[in-house]
C-alpha positions as CSV (number, residue, x, y, z in Angstrom):
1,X,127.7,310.4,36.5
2,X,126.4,313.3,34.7
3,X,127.1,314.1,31.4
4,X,127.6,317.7,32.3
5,X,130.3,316.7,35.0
6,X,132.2,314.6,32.7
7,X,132.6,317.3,30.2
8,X,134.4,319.4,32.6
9,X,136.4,316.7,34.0
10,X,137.8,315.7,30.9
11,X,139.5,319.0,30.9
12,X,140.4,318.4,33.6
13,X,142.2,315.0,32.8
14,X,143.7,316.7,29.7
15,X,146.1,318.7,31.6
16,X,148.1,314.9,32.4
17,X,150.4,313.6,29.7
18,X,151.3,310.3,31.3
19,X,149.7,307.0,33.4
20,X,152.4,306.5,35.7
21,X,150.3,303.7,37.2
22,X,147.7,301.9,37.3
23,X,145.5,298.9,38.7
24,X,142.0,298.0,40.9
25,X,142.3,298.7,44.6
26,X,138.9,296.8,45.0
27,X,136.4,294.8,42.5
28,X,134.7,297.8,40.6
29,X,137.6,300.9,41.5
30,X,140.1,301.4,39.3
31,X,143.2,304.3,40.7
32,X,145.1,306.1,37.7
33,X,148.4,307.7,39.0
34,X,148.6,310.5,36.6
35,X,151.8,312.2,35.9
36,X,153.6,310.0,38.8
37,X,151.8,311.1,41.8
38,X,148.2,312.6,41.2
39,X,145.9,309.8,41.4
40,X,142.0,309.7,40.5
41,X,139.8,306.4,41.2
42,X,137.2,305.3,39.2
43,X,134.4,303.6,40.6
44,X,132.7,301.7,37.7
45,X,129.7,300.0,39.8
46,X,126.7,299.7,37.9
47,X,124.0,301.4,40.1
48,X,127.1,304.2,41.5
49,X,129.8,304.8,38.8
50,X,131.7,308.0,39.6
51,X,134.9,309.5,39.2
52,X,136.6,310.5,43.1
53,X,139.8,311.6,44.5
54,X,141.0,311.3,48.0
55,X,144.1,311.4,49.9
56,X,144.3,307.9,50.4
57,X,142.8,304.3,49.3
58,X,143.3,301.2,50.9
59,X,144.1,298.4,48.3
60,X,142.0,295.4,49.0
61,X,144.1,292.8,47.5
62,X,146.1,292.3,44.4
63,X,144.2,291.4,41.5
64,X,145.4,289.2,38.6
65,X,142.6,288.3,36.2
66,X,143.1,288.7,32.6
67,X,142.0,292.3,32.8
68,X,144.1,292.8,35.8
69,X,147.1,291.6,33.2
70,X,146.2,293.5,30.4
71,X,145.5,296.7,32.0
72,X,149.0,296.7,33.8
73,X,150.9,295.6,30.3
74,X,149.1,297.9,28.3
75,X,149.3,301.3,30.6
76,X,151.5,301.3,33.2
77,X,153.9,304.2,32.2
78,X,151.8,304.7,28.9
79,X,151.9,308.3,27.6
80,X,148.4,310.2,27.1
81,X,148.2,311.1,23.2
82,X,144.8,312.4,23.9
83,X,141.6,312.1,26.4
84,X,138.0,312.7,25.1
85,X,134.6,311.9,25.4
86,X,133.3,309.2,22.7
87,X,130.9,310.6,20.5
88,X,129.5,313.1,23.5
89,X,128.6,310.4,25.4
90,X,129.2,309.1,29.0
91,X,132.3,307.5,27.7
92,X,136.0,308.6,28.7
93,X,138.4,307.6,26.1
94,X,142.5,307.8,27.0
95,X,144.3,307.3,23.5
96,X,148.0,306.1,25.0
97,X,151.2,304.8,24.2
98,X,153.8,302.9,25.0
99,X,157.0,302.3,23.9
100,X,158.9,299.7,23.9
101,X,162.4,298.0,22.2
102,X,160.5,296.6,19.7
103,X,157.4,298.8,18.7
104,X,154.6,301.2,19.7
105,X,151.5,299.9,20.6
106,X,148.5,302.5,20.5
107,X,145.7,301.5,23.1
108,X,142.5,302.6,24.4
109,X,141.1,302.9,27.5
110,X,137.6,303.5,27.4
111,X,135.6,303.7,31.0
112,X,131.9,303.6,30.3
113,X,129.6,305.4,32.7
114,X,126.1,303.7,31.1
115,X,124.2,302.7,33.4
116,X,123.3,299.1,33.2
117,X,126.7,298.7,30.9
118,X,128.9,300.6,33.4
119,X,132.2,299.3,32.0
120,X,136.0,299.4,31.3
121,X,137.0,298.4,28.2
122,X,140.7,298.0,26.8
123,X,140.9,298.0,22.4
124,X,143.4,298.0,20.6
125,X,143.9,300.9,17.2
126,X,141.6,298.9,14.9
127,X,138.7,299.2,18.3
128,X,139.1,295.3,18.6
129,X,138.6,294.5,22.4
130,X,141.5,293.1,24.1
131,X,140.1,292.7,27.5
132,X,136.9,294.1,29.6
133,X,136.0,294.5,33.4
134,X,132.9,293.1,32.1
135,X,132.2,290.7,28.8
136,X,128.7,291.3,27.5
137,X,127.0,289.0,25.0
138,X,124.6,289.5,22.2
139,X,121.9,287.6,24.4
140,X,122.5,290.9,27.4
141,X,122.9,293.8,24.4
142,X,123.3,294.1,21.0
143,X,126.5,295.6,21.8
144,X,129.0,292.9,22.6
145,X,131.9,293.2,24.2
146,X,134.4,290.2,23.7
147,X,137.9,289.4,23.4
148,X,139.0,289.8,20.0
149,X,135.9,291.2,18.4
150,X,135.3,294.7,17.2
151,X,133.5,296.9,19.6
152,X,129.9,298.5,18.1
153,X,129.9,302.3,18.7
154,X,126.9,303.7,21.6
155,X,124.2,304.8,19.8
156,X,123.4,308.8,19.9
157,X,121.5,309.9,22.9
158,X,117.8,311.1,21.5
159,X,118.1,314.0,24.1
160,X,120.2,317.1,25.2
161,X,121.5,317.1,28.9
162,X,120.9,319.4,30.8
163,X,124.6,321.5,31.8
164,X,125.6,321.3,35.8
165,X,128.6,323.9,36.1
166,X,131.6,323.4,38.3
167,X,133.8,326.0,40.2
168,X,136.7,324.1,40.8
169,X,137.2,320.3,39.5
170,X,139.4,319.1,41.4
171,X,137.6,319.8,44.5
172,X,134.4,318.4,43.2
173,X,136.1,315.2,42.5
174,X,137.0,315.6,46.3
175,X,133.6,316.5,47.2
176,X,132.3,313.0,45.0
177,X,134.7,310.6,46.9
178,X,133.6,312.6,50.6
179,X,129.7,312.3,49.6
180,X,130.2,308.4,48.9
181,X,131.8,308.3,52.2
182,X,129.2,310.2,54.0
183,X,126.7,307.6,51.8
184,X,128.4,304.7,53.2
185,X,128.8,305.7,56.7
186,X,124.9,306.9,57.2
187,X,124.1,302.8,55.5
188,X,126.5,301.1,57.5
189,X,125.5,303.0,61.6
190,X,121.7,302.7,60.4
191,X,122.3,298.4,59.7
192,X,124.7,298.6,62.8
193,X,122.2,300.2,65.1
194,X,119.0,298.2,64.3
195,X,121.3,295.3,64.9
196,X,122.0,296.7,68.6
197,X,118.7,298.2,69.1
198,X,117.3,294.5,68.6
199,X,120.3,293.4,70.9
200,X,118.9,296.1,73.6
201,X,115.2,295.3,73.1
202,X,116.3,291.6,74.2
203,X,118.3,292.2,76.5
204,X,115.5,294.5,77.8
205,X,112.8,291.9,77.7
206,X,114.8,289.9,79.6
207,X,115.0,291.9,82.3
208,X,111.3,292.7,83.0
209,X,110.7,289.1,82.5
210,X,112.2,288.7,85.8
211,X,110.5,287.1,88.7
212,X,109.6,290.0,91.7
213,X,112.2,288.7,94.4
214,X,109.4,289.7,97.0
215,X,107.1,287.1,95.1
216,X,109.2,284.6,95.4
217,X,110.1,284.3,99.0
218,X,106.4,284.6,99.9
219,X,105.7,281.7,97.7
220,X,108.9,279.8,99.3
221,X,107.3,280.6,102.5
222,X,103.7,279.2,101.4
223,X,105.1,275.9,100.1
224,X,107.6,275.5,103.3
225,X,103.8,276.0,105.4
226,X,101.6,273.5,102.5
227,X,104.6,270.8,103.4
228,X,104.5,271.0,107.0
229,X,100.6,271.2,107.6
230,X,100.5,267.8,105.3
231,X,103.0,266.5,107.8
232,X,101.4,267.6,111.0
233,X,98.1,266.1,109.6
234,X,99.3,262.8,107.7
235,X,97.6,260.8,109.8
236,X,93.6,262.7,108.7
237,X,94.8,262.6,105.3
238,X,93.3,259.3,103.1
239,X,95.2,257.9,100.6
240,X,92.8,258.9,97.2
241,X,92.1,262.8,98.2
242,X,93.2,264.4,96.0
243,X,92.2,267.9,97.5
244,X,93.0,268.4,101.6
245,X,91.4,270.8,103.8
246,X,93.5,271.2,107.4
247,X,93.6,274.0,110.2
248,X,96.7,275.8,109.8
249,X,98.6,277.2,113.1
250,X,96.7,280.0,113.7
251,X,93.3,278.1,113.3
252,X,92.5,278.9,109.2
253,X,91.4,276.4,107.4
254,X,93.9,275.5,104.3
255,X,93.0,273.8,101.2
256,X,96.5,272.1,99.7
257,X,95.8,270.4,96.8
258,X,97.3,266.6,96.2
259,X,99.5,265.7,93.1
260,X,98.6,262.0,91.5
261,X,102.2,261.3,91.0
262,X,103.0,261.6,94.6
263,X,101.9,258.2,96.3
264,X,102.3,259.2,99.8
265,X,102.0,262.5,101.9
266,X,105.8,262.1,102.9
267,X,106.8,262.2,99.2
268,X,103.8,265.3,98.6
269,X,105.2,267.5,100.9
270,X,109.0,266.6,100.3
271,X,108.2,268.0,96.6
272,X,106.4,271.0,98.4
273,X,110.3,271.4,100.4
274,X,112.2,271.0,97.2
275,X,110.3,273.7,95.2
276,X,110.6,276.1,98.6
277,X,114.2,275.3,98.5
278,X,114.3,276.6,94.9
279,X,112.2,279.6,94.9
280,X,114.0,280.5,97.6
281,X,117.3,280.2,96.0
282,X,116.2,281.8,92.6
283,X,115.0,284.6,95.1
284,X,118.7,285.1,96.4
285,X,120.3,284.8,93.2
286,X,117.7,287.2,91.4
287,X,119.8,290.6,92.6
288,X,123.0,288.5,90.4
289,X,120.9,288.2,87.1
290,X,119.3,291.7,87.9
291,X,123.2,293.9,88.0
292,X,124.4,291.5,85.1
293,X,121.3,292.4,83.4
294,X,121.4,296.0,83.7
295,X,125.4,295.8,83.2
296,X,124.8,294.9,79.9
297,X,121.7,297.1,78.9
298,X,124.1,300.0,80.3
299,X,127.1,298.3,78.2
300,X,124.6,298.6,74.4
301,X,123.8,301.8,75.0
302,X,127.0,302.9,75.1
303,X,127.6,300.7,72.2
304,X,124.5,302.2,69.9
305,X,125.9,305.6,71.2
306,X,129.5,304.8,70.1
307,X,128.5,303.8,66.7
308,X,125.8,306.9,66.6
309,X,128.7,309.2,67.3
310,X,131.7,307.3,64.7
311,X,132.5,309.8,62.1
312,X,134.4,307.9,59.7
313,X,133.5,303.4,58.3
314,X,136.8,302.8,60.0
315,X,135.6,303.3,63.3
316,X,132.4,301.2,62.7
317,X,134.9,298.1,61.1
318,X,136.8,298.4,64.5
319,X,133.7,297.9,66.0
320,X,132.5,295.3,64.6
321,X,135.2,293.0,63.6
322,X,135.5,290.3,61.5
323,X,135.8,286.9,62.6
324,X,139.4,285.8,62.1
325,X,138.8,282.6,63.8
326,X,138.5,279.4,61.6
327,X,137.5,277.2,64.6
328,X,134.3,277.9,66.3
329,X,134.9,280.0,70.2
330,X,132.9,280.4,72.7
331,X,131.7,283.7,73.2
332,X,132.4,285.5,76.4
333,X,129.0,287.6,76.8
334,X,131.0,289.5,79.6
335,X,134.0,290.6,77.4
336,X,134.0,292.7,74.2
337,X,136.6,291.8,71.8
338,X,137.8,294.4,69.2
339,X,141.1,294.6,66.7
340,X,143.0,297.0,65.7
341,X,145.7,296.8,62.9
342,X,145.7,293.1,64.5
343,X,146.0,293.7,68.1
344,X,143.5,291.9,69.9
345,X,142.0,294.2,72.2
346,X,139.5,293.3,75.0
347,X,136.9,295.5,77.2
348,X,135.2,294.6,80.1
349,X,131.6,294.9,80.0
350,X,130.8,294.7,83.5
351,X,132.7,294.0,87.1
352,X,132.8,289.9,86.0
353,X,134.5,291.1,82.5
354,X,136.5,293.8,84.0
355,X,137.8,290.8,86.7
356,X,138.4,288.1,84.0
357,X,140.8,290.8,81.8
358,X,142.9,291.3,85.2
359,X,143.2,287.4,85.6
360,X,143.7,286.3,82.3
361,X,146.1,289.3,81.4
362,X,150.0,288.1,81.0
363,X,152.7,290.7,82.5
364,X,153.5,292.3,79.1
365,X,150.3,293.0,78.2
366,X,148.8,296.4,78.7
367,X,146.3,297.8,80.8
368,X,143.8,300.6,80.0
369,X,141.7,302.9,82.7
370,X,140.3,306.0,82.9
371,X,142.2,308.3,85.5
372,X,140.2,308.1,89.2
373,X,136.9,307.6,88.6
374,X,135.1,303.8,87.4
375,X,135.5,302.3,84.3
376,X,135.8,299.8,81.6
377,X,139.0,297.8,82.1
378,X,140.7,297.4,78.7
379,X,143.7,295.2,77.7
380,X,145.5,295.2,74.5
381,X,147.5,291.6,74.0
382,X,150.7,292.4,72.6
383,X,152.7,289.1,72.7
384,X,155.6,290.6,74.1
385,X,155.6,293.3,71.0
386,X,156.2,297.0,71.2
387,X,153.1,298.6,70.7
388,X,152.3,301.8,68.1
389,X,151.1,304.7,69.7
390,X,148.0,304.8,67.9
391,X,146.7,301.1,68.2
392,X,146.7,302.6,72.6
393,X,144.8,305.7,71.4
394,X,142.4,303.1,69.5
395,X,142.2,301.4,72.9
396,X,142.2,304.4,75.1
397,X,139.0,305.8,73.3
398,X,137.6,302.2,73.6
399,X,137.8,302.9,77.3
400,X,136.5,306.1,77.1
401,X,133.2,305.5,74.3
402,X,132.2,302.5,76.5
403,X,131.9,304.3,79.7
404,X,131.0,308.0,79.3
405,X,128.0,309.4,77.3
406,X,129.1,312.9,77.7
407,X,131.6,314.6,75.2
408,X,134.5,316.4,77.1
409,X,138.2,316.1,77.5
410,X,139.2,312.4,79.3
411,X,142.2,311.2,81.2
412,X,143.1,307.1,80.5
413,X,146.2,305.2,82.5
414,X,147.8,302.6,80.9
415,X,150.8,300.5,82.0
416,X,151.9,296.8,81.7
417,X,149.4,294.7,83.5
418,X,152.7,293.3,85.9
419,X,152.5,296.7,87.4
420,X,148.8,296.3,88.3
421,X,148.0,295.0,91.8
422,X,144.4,293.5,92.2
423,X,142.7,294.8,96.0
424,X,139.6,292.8,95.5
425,X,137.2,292.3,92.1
426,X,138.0,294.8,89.8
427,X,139.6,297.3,92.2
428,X,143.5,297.5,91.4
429,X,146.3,299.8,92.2
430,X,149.2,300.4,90.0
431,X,152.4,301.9,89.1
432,X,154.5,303.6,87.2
433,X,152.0,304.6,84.3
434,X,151.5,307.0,81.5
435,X,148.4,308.9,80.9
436,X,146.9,309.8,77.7
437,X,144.5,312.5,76.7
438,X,141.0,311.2,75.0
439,X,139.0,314.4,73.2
440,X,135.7,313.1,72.5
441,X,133.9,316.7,71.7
């Protein structure tokens, strides 16, 4: 942080004459509740430190190192005696106390915006360090910080910084927290998308590597005709040719050539059959692996375009869960799988997804569709739970993102999967449902 903008918010943390709480929501943040309910975080990362405040913080897990220990002892409901910066320097100081039966214990809380020593630092009134977010030795600095010794003051800064003037403080410190966000979210869609655009560009390959189905049957057709000329003309054809010349049907000549691993024509032209056979089954099967192809080309575009339009890192940890599994699965390349607040929720990619979901469903689960007009099926397992509201919007703009590219106003059904009815593949009719509105503009 600035020098500039630390001077202003230490007026600004002057106006607060108690820590009503106080403890790490993740490895390097640290939230101060000041005066019971106004809380500021404190993000002490080396190459990022800032000070930020926002409406609301998830807490990570509950931490209980010695620091962890010390910093709840020492300043949960501490009054502030006084807040300064040390020496002019990027270093917030909170002189505190706490009272107890016994005695009053002056401590300081020092958070250290330096750079390479980003730190927080906890001393007792003789500066003797009780406990650090990070211990330095004398091999890293020549300032060591170290249970139970006394901590060296920062040397003066050889230079005069510059002044950056703020309107309003605590909007700023609003501002800080939104521009990390807005940091974070433009990192995280720019890894997420070259992951799918590699995804696509296979996927993509993969489909022009296709055989031409009109090439195939032609060449079915030519090896059926190589097999029965060799069997019309057995008896011209000796046993070390290796290269046969024969009137076809229509009076050509043909040139079929012999493989050594075949010992007789019989067994030469019942290879010829076989690989007709096949290249005339691939050529029947190619329109499958075409339209499951394109299904999920069509299906990553929607995805890149989902994550290109997610306006907050929730949205993109929704969409790219973590894997909760501890024994290895196999992965359904025709089913998404998504969670939120731990409901397992699962879109169809294509008609074989979308046909799976309707079988595997049980009756209490729910079922997700856009109103009249072809979609992703979606089903939220709910193990016979009530389900919130919100985790069916979740799934209802699932439905929504992974069919339409267009922004506008969308109708989704959803109802218990008992009160769907499967016609044939993925086309249903069902009853008594409720419709939700999705607004993607």
């Amino acid at each position: 942080m600035k020098l500039s903008h630390l001077k202003q918010i230490i007026s600004y943390l002057q106006k607060f004459t108690k820590i009503s709480a106080i403890y790490r929501v993740s490895d390097t943040i640290i939230k101060v509740a000041f005066d019971r309910d106004d809380e500021v975080y404190f993000e002490m990362q080396r190459s990022n430190s800032r000070i930020f405040k926002c409406s609301a913080y998830a807490r990570s897990k509950v931490y209980n190192a010695p620091f962890d220990v010390v910093l709840a002892k020492r300043f949960n409901r501490a009054n502030i005696l006084h807040v300064e910066l040390l020496g002019g320097d990027k270093i917030v100081r909170f002189k505190t106390l706490v009272a107890s039966a016994y005695k009053e214990e002056i401590t300081y809380l020092q958070f250290e915006f330096t750079g390479k020593y980003t730190n927080v630092i906890i001393l007792d009134e003789n500066n003797i360090v009780l406990e650090a977010l990070r211990h330095v030795d004398l091999f890293s600095s020549f300032r060591e910080v170290r249970v139970g010794q006394k901590l060296l003051d920062v040397p003066q800064a050889p230079f005069e910084a510059k002044e950056y003037p703020v309107e309003d403080v605590e909007q700023f410190l609003y501002d800080e927290y939104q521009k990390e966000m807005d940091d974070k979210l433009f990192s995280l869609k720019k890894q997420k998308i070259s992951l799918l655009n590699k995804k696509l560009k296979k996927l993509q390959k993969l489909y022009e590597s296709l055989d031409n189905e009109a090439e195939l049957e032609a060449e079915a057709a030519e090896l059926n005709h190589f097999a029965n000329l060799l069997l019309a003309n057995m008896h011209k054809i000796k046993s070390y040719q290796r290269v046969v010349e024969v009137d076809d049907y229509e009076g050509k000549k043909v040139k079929i050539e012999l493989h050594k691993e075949f010992s007789s024509v019989p067994m030469m032209a019942n290879s010829l059959f076989a690989r007709s056979k096949k290249a005339k089954q691939r050529a029947s099967h190619l329109h499958i692996e075409k339209d499951s192809l394109l299904s999920k080309i069509e299906h990553m575009k929607l995805f890149i375009h989902t994550v290109q339009e997610a306006n907050d890192i929730a949205k993109i940890q929704l969409l790219f869960p973590k894997n909760i599994q501890a024994k290895k699965v196999k992965i359904n390349d025709a089913i998404e799988t998504f969670w939120v607040e731990g409901y397992k929720v699962s879109l169809g990619k294509n008609e074989k997804g979308n046909i799976e979901l309707l079988q595997k469903a049980r009756a209490k689960d729910i079922w997700l569709h856009m109103k009249e007009r072809p979609s992703a099926h979606v089903i939220i397992t709910t193990d016979k739970q009530n389900v919130p509201m919100y985790v069916i919007e979740s799934a209802a703009r699932l439905c929504v993102d992974f069919t339409m590219f267009q922004k506008d106003r969308y109708l989704v059904d959803y109802t218990p999967r008992r009160e769907v009815t499967i016609q044939s593949g993925a086309n249903v009719l069902y009853n008594k449902y409720k419709t939700i509105e999705i607004d993607t503009r």
